[in-house]
Residue frames relative to the residue before (quaternion, step in Angstrom):
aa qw qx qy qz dx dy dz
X 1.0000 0.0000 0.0000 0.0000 0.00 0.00 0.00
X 0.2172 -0.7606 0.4735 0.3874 3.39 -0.49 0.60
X 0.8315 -0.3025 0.4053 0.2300 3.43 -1.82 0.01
X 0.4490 -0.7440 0.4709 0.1520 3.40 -0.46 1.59
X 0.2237 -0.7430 0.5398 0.3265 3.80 -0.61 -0.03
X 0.7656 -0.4840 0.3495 0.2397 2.79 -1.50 1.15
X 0.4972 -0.6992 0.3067 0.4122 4.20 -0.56 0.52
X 0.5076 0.6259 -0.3399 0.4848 3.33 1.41 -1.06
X 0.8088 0.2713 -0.2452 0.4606 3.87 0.45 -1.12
X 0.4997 0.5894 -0.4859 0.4084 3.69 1.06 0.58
X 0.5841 0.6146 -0.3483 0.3998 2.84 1.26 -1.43
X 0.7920 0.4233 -0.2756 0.3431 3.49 0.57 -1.10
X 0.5708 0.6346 -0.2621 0.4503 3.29 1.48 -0.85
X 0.7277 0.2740 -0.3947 0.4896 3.45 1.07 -0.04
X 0.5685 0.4725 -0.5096 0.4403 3.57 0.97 -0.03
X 0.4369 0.5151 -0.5802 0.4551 4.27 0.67 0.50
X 0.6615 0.5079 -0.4088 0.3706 3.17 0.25 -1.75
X 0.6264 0.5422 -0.4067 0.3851 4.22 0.57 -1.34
X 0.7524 0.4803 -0.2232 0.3916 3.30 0.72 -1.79
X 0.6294 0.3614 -0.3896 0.5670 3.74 0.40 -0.46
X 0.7078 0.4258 -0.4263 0.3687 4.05 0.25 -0.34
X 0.5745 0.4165 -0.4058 0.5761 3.56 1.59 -0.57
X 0.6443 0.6000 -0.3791 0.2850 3.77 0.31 -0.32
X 0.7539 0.2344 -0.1345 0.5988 3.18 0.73 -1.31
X 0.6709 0.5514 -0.3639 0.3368 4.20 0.64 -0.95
X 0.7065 0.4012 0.0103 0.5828 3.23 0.84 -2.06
X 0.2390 -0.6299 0.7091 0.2080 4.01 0.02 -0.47
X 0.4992 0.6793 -0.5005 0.1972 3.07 0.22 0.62
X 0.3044 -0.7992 0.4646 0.2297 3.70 0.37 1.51
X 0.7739 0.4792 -0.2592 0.3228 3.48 0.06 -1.71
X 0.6359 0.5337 -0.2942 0.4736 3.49 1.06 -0.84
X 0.6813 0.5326 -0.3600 0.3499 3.47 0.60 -0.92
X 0.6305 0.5882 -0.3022 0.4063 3.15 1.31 -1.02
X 0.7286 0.4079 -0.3360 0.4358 3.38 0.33 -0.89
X 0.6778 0.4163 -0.4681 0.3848 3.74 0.70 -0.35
X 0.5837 0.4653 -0.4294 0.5083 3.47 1.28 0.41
X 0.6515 0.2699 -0.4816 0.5204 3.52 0.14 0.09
X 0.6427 0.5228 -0.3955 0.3964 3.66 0.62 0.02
X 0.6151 0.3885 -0.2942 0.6198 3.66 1.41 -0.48
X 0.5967 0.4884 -0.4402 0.4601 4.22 0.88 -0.05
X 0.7793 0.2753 -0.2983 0.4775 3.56 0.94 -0.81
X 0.2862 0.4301 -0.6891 0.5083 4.21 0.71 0.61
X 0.9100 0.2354 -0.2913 0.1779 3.32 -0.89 -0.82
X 0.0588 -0.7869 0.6036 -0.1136 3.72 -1.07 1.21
X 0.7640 -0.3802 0.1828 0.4882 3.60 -1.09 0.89
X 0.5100 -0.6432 0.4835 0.3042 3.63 -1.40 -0.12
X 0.4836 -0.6036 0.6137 0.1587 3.49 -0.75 0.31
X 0.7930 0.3779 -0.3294 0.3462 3.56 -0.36 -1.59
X 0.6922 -0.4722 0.4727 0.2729 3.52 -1.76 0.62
X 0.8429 0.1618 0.1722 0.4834 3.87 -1.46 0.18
X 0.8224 0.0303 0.0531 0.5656 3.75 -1.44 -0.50
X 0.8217 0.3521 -0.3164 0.3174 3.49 -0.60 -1.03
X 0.6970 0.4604 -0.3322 0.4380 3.39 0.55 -1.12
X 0.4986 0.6491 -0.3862 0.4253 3.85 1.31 -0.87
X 0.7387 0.4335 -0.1459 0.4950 3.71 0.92 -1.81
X 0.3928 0.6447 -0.4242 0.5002 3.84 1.30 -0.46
X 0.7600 0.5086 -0.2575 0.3123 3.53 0.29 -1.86
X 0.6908 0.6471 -0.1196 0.2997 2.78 0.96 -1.81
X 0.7800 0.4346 -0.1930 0.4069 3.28 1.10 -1.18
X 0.3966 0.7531 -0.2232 0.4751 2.60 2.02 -1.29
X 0.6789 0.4919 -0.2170 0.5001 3.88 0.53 -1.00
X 0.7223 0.3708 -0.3121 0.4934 3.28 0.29 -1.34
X 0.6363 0.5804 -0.3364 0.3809 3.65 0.29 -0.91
X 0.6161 0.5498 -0.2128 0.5223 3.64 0.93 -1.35
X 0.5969 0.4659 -0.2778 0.5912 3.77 0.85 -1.10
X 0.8131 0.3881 -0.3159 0.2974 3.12 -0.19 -0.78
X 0.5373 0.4998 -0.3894 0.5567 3.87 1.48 -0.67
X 0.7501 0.5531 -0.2343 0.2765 3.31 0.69 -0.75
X 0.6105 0.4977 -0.1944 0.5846 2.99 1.88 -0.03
X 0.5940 0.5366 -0.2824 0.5286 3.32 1.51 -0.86
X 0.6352 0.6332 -0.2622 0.3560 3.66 1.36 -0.55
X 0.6159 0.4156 -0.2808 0.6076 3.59 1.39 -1.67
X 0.4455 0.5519 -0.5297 0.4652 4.00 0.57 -0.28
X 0.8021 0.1718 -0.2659 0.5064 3.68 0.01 -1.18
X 0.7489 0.3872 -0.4349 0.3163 3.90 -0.04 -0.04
X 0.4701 0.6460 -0.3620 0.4802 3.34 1.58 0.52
X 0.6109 0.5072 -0.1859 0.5788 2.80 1.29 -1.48
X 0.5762 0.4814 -0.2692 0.6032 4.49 0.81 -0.37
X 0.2462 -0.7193 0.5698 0.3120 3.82 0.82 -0.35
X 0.1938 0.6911 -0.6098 0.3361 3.84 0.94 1.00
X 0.2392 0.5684 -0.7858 0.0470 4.36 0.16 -0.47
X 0.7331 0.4710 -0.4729 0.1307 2.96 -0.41 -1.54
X 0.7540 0.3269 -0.3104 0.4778 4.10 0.98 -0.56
X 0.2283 0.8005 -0.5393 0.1275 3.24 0.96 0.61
X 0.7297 0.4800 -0.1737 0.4550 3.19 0.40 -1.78
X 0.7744 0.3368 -0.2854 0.4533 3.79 0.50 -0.53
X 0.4653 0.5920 -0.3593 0.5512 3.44 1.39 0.07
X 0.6955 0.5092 -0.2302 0.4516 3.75 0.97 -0.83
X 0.6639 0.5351 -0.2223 0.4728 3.42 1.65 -1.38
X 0.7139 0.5909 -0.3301 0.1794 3.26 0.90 -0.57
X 0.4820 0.5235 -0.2970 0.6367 3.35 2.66 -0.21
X 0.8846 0.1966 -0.2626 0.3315 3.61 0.68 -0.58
X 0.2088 -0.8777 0.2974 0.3123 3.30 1.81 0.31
X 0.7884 0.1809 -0.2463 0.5339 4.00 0.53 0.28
X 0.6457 -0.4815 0.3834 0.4519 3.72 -0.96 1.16
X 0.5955 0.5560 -0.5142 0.2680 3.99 0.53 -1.76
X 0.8181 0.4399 -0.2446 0.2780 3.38 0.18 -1.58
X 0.4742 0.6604 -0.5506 0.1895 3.52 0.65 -0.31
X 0.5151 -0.4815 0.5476 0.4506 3.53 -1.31 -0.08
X 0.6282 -0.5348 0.4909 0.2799 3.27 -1.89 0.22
X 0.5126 0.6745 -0.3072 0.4336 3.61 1.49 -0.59
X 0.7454 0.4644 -0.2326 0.4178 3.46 1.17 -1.67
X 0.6337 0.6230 -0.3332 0.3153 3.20 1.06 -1.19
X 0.5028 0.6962 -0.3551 0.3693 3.43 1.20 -1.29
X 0.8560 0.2931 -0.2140 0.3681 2.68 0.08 -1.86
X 0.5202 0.6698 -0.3772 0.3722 3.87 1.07 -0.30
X 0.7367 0.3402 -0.2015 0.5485 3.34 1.09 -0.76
X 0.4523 0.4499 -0.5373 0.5517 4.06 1.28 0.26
X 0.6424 0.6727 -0.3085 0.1991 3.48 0.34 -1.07
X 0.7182 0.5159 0.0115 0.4668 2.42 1.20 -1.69
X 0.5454 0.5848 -0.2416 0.5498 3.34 1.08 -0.81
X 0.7574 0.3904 -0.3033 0.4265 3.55 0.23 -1.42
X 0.7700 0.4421 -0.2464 0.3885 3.87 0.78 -0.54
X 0.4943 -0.7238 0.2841 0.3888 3.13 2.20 0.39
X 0.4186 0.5879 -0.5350 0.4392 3.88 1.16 0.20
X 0.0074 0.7798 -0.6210 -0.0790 3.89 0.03 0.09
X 0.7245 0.4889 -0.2502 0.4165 3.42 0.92 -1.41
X 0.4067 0.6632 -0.5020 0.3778 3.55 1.09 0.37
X 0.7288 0.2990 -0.1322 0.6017 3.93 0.99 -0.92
X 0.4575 0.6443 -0.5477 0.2750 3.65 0.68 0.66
X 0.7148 0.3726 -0.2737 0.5246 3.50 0.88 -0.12
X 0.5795 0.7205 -0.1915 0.3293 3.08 1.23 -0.64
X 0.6234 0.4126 -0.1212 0.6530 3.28 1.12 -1.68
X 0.7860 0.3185 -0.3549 0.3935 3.60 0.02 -1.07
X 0.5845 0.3642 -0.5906 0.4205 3.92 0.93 0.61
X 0.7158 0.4706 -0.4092 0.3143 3.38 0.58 -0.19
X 0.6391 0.4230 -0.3377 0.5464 3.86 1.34 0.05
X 0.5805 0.3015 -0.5045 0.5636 4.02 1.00 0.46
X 0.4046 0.6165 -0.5799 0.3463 4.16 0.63 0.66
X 0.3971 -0.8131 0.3516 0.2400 3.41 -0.72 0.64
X 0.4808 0.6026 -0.3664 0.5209 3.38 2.05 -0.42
X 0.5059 0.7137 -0.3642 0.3196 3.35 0.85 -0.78
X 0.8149 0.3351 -0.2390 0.4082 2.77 0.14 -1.45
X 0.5584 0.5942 -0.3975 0.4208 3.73 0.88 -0.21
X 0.6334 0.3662 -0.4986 0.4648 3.52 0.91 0.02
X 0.6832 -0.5551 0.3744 0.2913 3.38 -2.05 0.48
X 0.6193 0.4819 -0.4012 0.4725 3.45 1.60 -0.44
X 0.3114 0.7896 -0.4938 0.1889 3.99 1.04 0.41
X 0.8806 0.0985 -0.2924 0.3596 3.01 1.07 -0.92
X 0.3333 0.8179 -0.3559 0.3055 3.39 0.74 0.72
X 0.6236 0.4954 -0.0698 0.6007 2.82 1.65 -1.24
X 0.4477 0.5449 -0.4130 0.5762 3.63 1.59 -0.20
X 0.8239 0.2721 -0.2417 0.4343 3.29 -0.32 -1.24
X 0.6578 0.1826 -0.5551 0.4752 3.88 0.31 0.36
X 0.3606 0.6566 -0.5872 0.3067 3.53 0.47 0.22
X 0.6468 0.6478 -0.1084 0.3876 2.96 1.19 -2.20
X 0.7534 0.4344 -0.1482 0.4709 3.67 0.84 -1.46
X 0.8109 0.3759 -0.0650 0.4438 3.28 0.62 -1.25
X 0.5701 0.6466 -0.1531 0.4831 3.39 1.60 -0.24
X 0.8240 0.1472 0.1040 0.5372 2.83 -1.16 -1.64
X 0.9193 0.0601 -0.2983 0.2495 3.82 -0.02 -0.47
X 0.3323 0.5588 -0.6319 0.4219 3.66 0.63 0.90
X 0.6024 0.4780 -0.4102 0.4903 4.27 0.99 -0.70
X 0.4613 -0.6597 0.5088 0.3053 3.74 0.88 -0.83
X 0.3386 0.6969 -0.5632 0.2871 3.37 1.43 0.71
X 0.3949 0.8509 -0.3214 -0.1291 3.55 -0.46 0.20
X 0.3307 0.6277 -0.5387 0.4543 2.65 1.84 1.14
X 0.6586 0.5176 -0.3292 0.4358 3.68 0.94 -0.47
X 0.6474 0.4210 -0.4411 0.4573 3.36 1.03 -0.45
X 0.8059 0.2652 -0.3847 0.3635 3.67 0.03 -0.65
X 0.4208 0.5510 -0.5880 0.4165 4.17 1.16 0.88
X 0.5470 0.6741 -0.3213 0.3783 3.21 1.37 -0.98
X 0.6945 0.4018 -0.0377 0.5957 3.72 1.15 -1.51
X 0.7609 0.0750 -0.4621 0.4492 3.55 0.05 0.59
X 0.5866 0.5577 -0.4992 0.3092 3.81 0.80 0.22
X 0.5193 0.6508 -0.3339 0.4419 3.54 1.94 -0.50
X 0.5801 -0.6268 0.5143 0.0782 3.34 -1.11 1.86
X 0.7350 0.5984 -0.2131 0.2371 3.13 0.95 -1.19
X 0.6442 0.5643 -0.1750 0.4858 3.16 1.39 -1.24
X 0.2835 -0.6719 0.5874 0.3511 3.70 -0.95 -0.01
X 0.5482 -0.4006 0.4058 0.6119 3.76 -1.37 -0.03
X 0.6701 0.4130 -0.4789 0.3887 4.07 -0.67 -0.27
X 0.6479 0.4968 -0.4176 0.3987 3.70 0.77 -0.74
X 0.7201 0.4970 -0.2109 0.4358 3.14 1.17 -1.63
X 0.5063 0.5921 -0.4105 0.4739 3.84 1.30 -0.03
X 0.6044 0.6430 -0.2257 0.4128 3.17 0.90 -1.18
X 0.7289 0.3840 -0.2202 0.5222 3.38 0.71 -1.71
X 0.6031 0.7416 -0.2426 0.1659 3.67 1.01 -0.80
X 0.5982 0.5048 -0.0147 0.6222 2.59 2.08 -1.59
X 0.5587 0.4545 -0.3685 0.5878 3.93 1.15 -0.27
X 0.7379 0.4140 -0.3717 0.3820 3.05 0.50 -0.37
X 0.4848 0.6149 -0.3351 0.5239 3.94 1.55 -0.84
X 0.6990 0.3898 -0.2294 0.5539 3.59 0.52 -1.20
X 0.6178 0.4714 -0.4714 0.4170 3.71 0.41 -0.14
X 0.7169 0.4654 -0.2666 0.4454 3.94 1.06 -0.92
X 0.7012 0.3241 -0.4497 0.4483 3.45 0.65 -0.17
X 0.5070 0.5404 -0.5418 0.3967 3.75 1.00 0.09
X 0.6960 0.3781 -0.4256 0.4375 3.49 0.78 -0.81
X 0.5662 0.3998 -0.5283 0.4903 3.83 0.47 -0.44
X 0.5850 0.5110 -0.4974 0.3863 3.72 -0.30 -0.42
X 0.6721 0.4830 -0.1743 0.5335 3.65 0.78 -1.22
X 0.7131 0.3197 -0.2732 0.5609 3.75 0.52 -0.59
X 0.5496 0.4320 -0.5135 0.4977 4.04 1.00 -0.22
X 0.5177 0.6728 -0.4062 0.3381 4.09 0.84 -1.08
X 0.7151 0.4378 -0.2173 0.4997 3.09 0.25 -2.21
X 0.8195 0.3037 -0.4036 0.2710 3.56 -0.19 -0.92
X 0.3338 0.7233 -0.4770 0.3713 3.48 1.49 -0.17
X 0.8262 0.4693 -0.0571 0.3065 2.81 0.09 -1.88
X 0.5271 0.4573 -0.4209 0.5796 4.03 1.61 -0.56
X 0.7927 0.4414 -0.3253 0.2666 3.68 0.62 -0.85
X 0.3906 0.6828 -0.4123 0.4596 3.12 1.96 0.61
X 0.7514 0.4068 -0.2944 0.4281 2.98 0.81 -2.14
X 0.7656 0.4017 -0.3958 0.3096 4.06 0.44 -0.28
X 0.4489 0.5046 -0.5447 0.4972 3.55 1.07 0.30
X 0.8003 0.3673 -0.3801 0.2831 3.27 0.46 -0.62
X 0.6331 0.5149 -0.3806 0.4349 3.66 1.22 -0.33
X 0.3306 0.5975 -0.4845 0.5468 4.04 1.84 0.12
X 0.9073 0.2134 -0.2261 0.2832 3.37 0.48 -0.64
X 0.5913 0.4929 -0.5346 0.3487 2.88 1.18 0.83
X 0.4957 0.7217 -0.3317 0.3514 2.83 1.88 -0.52
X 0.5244 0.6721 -0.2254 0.4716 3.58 1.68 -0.95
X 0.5386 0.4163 -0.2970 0.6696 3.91 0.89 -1.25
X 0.6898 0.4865 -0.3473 0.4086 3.62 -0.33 -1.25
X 0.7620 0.2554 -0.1852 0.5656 3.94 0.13 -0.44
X 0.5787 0.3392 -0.5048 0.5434 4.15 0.29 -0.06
X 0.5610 0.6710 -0.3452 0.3404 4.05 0.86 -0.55
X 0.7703 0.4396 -0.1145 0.4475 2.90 1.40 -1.69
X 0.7343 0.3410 -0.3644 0.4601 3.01 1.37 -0.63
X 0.5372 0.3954 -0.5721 0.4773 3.95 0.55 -0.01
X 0.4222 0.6436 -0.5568 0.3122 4.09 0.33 0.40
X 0.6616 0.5322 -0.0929 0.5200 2.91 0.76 -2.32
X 0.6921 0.3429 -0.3515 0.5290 4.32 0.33 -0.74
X 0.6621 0.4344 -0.4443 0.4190 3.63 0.57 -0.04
X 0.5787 0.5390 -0.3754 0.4834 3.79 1.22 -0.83
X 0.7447 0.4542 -0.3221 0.3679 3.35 0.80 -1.24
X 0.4578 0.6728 -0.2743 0.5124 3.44 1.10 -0.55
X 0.6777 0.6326 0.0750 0.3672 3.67 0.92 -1.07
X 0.6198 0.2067 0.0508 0.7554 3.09 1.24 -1.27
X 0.7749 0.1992 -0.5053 0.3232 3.95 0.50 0.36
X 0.4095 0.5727 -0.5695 0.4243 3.45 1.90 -0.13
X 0.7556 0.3099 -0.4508 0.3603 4.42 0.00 -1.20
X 0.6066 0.5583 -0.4675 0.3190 3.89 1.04 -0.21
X 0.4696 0.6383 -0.3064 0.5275 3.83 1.50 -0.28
X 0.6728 0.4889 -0.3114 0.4596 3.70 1.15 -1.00
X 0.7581 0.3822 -0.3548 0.3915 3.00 0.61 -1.31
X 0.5570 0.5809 -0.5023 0.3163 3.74 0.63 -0.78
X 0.5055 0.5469 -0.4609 0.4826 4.10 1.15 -0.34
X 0.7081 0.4966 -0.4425 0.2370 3.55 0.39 -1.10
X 0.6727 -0.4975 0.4605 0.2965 3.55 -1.74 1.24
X 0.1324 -0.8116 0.5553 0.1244 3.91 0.64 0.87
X 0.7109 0.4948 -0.2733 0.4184 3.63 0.57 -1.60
X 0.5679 0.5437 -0.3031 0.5385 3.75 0.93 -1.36
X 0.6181 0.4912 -0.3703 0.4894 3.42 0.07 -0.87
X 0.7844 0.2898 -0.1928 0.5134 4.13 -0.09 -1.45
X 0.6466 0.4826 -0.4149 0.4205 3.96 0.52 0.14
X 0.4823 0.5384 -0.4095 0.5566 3.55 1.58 -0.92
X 0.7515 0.4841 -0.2995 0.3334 3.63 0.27 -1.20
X 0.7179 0.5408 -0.3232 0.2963 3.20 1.18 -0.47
X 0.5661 0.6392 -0.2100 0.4764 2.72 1.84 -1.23
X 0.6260 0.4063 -0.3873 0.5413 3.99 0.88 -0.72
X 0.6118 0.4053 -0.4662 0.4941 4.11 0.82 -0.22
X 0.5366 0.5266 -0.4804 0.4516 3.76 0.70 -0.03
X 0.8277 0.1831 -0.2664 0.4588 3.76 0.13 -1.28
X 0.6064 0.4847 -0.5354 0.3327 3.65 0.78 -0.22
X 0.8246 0.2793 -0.2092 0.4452 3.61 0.42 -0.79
X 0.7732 0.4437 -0.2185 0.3969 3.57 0.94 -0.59
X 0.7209 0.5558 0.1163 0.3973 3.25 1.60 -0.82
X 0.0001 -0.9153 0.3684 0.1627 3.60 0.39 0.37
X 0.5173 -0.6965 0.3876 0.3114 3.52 -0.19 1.53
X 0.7900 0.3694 -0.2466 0.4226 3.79 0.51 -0.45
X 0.5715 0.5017 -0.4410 0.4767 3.68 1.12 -0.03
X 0.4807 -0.6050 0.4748 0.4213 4.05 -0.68 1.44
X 0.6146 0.5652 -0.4936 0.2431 3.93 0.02 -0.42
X 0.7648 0.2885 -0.3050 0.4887 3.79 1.38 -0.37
X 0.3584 0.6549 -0.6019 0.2835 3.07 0.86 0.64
X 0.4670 0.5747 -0.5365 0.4047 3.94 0.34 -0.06
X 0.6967 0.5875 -0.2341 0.3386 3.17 0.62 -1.66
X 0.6259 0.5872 -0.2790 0.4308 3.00 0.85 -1.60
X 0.7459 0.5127 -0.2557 0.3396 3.54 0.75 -1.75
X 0.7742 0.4615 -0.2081 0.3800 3.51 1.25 -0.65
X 0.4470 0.6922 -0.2839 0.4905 2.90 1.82 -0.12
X 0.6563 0.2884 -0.2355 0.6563 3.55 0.96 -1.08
X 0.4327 0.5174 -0.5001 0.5431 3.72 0.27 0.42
X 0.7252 0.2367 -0.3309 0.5555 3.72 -0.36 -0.91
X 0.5612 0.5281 -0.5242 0.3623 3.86 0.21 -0.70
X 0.7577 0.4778 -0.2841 0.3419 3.43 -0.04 -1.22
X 0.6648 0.4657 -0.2888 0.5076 3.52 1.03 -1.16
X 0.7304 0.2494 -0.3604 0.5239 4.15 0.59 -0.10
X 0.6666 0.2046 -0.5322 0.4802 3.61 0.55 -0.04
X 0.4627 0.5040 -0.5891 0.4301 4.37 0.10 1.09
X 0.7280 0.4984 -0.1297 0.4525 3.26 1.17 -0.79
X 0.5313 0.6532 -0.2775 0.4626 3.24 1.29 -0.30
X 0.7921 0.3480 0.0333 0.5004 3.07 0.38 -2.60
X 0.3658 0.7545 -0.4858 0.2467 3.33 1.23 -0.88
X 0.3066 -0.4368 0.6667 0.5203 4.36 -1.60 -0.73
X 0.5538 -0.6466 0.4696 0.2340 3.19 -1.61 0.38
X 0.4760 0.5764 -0.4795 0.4596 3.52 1.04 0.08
X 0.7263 0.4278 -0.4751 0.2524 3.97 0.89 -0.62
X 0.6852 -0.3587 0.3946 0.4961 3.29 -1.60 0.51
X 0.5472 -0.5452 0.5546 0.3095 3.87 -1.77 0.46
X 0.1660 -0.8679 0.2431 0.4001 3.37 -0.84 0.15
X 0.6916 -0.4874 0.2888 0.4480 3.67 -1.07 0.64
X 0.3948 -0.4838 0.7006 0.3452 3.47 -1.66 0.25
């Protein structure tokens, strides 16, 4: 018969079974999640002696993996990625220990939403772990490390130290990866000859508008200036004095003077006298003679 599981790892084993039925049956994101962080925190180290505690672990592992996968499903599925990876760390607290299952999917994830540099520190602690590499998913998880990683960032001095220090690979694999990796740098130079091609386009062309844009401004300014000395020439014609006696004289009968008593009628009469002679002189064309007093 085989071996009952342990209550703690039932407990959790049935909160998966919920979460993957709210995930994939019900769509239900938010729920699914919590019965995973609820089925990660039931489950804690073994106790039992020899065999049992050994099978405790074991399941204990698979079971944990497996909420933990049933989770980035729903917080992917929530457009959460971005707490993916620290949502995962917080059951296995150091990149080494993750499972090969989680990483994967951390670095597809990640990849597809174009954050790559999210698993650059990440992946490369978990491939310089030495247990690691003893598992069979070691080198797989290299080479999408390799693809999905290191060269879409343009690492590729790290990727190809990465690929001949790796045990894993034979010399034909490691040819293989060598040359993906050669063909990966002259696409990116090709791309980085493109782009700069193309900024040294977009700023010649904004010099030239910037160029039109300033011969504009300045044939603006020579027309203003041009402008302001032809009306500053006018005014220097204008009857300045005539102009400040009229004014004085209307401060005489308005404020000093009553318009109806016959004594300001002179005033009055010379007042509209000087008016006429600066507003003739004013509006007048400037070629006519000024007129005389």
């Amino acid at each position: 018969e085989p071996l009952a599981w342990p209550p703690v790892s039932a407990q959790a084993a049935s909160l998966l079974e919920e979460a993957a039925d709210l995930l994939v049956l019900h769509r239900d994101f938010p729920a699914a999640v919590e019965r995973c962080e609820a089925g990660c925190d039931s489950l804690g180290p073994g106790t039992g002696p020899g065999p049992e505690r050994c099978l405790f672990i074991t399941s204990s592992a698979e079971v944990k993996c497996s909420l933990c996968v049933v989770g980035i499903q729903a917080l992917a599925e929530m457009n959460r990625w971005r707490e993916v990876l620290s949502w995962v760390l917080q059951y296995y607290h150091v990149p080494e220990h993750l499972p090969p299952k989680v990483v994967e999917l951390c670095i597809l994830l990640y990849s597809k939403v174009r954050e790559p540099q999210v698993m650059l520190e990440v992946g490369s602690s978990w491939l310089r772990d030495r247990t690691n590499k003893s598992l069979p998913e070691y080198g797989s998880l290299l080479e999408l490390y390799l693809l999905h990683v290191l060269l879409p960032l343009g690492q590729f001095e790290g990727a190809e130290e990465l690929v001949r220090g790796c045990d894993v690979f034979d010399s034909e694999q490691q040819l293989a990866f060598l040359g993906t990796i050669c063909e990966s740098r002259c696409q990116w130079a090709q791309r980085e000859e493109t782009h700069s091609a193309a900024e040294e386009q977009q700023d010649a062309a904004a010099e030239t508008v910037l160029g039109a844009l300033s011969q504009k401004l300045l044939t603006m300014l020579t027309l203003l200036r041009r402008a302001l000395r032809s009306m500053s020439s006018h005014f220097y014609l204008l009857p300045y004095k005539k102009m400040l006696l009229a004014t004085f004289l209307l401060y005489l009968v308005v404020v000093r003077l009553d318009p109806a008593s016959p004594t300001s009628l002179p005033f009055i009469y010379k007042l509209v006298q000087l008016f006429r002679q600066a507003w003739a002189a004013v509006f007048s064309p400037i070629h006519r003679p000024p007129i005389q007093d």
